[in-house]
N, C-alpha and C positions, 0 to 999 in steps of 0.2 A: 504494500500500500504506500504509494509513493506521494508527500503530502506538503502543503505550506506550513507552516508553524506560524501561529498566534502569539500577544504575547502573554495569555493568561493562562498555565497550564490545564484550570476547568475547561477552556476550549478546544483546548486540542483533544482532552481525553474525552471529552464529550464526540467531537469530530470523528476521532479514531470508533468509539461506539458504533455511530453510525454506520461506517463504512463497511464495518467487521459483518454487522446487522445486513448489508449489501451482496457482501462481498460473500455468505452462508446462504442467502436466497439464492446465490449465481452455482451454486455448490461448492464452491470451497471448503475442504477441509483443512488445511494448515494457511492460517493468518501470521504474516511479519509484516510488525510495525518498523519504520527508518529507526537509527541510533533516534535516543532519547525524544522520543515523539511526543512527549507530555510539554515540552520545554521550546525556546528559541532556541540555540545554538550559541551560550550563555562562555563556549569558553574562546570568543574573540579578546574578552578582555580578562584580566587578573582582578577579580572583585569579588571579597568578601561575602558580599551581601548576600550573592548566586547559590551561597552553598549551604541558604534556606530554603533552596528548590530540593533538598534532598529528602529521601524518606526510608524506611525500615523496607529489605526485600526475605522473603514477604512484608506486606505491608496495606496502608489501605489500594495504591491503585491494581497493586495483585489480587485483591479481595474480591473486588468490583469487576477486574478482567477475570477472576474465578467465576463467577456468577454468570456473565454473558458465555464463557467457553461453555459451563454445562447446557445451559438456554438453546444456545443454538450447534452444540455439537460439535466444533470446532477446536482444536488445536491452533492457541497464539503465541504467537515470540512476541515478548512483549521488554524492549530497552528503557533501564531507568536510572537517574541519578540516587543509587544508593548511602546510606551513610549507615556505615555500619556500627561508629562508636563516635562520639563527639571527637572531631578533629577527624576521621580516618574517611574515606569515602572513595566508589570507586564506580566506576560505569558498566554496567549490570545489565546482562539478560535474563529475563527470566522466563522460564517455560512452563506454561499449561496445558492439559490432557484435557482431549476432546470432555469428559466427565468434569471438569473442573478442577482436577487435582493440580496442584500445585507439584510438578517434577522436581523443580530445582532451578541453580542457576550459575550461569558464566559468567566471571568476572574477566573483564577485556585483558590481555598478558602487555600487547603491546600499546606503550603510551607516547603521541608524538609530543612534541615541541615547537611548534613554528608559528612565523607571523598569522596569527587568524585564528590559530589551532591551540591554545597555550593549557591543553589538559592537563600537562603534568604539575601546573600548579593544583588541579582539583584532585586528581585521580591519583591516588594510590597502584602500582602495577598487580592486577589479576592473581589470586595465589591459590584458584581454583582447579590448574592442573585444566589441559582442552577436553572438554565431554562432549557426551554425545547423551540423548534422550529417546528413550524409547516411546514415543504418542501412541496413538489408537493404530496411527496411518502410515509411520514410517519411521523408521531410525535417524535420528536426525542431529547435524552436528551445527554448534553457531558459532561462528565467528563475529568481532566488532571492527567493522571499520578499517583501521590501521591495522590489525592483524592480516586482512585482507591481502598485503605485500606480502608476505613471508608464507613460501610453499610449508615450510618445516608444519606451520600450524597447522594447516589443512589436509597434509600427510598425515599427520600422526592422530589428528580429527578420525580420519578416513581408517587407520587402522585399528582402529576403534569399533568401526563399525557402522560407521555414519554411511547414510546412503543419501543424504541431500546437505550439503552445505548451506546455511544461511547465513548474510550479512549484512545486519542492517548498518547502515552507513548513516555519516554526514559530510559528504566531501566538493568539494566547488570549486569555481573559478575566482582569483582575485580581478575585484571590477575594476583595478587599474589596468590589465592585461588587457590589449584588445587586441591582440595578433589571434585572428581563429586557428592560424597555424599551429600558435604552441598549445591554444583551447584545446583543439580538435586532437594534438597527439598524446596531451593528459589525459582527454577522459578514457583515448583506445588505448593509450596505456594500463590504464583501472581496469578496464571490461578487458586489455589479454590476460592480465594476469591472473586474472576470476577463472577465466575459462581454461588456462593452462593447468590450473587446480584440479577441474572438473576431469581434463581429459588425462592428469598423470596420474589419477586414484578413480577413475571409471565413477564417479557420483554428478549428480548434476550439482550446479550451481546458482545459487538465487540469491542476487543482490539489490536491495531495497534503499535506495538514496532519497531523502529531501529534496524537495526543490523549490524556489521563491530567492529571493536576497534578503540578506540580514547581515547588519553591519557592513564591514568589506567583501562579504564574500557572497556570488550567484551559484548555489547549489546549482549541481549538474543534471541532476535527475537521473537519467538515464537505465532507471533500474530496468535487470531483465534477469531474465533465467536463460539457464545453459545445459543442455543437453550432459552425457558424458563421453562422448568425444568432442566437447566445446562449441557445437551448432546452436546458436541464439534461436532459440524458440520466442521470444516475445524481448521488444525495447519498448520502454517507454519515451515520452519525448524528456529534453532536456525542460520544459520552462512552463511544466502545466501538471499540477495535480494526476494522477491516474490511478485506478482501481480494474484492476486485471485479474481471472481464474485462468490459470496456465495450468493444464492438465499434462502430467507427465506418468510416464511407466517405466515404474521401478526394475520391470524386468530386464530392460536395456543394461544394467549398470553389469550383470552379469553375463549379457551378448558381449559386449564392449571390452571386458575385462577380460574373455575368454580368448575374443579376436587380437585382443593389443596387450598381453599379457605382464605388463609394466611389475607388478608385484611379486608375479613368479621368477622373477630374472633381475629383483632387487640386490644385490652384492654387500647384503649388511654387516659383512666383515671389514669391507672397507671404506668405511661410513665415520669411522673414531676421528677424521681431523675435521669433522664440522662441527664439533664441539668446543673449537676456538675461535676466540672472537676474530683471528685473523691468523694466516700460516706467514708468517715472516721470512722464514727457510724455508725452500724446500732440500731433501736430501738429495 
């Protein structure tokens, strides 16, 4: 569910209500809300005040997204600004079962730092270890956002057992950039990397971006799902709201992995030097 952000959070989760509400009449069974959908996209700046936007995960908006999953049947990802202890806080997915059950939840591993993006003044880094959750519908792994670079996560997601990666995102364009050149090779840059996820662990791919501007930066939109060998089954546009049911088959991920056998011809004996932050020498 690809969405504007307001700036009162009753808005947005009232919004998101709705669409979930939309988006269960169309048949959907697994709902992803973008990174932190309750919210603006609060961490442009370093401000104290922001880190009143937080709440207990569980907590009330997991209560309230409890109650509509059983209603309508649904399995939702639902992202939120957690706090988990006065002063500690960290950016949180959380997972509900079609029945309402509250699964669990992923705290984000990687946290950036940059002009527009300054999460690691909020966020604590993830000490969840990458899951995966079993729904009604599917084995299903989440990733946040910035994790979204790094294969390690979505490998080791996928070894897990995950048979659909989800990501909800907040990622954009700076509005002083007006070259569509370096636009355009950002955002294919985001949407290869997703997809190269998809086709090196045979899972599809679904990633769920913001879009509107706020502050300096024009969210990209662009969310879509990706097959497992990387065929965009569904884009959104970059600059407009969307609500899509992309029906996919799970049985593919085992066509896929049987024809491209990436896993069986893994060499994880000689896998020990990516466990440094850099090989300085080689031998």
């Amino acid at each position: 569910m690809q969405a504007k952000s307001e700036g009162k959070p009753e808005q947005n989760i009232s919004l998101a209500e709705v669409q979930i509400r939309y988006l269960a009449q169309q048949g959907a069974q697994i709902v992803c809300l973008q990174e932190l959908f309750g919210t603006r996209y609060f961490c442009d700046t370093e401000d104290h005040l922001h880190f009143r936007l937080a709440e207990p995960v569980p907590g009330p908006t997991t209560a309230r997204l409890q109650t509509l999953a059983e209603a309508l049947d649904v399995v939702i990802i639902a992202s939120l600004f957690e706090e988990r202890a006065p002063g500690l806080y960290h950016n949180t997915v959380a997972v509900i079962d079609a029945d309402g059950t509250y699964l669990g939840k992923y705290r984000k591993t990687h946290i950036p730092d940059d002009p527009g993006f300054y999460e690691k003044f909020y966020f604590a880094p993830g000490d969840t270890g990458y899951r995966v959750f079993k729904t009604r519908f599917a084995c299903i792994g989440v990733l946040i956002c910035w994790d979204q670079w790094f294969p390690e996560a979505a490998r080791i997601t996928a070894l897990k057992g995950a048979e659909i990666l989800f990501y909800p995102t907040a990622i954009g364009w700076d509005i002083s950039e007006t070259s569509r050149e370096v636009n355009q090779e950002q955002y294919e840059a985001w949407q290869t990397i997703q997809r190269s996820h998809a086709i090196a662990n045979g899972v599809y791919a679904v990633a769920v971006n913001r879009t509107g501007t706020e502050a300096g930066t024009r969210f990209w939109g662009g969310s879509f799902v990706a097959n497992p060998f990387g065929t965009v089954l569904y884009q959104a546009s970059h600059d407009a709201p969307e609500t899509q049911v992309v029906e996919i088959d799970l049985s593919l991920n085992g066509k896929y992995r049987e024809t491209w056998p990436f896993l069986r011809d893994r060499r994880i004996d000689t896998y020990q030097p990516i466990m440094n932050r850099f090989i300085d020498k080689e031998l």
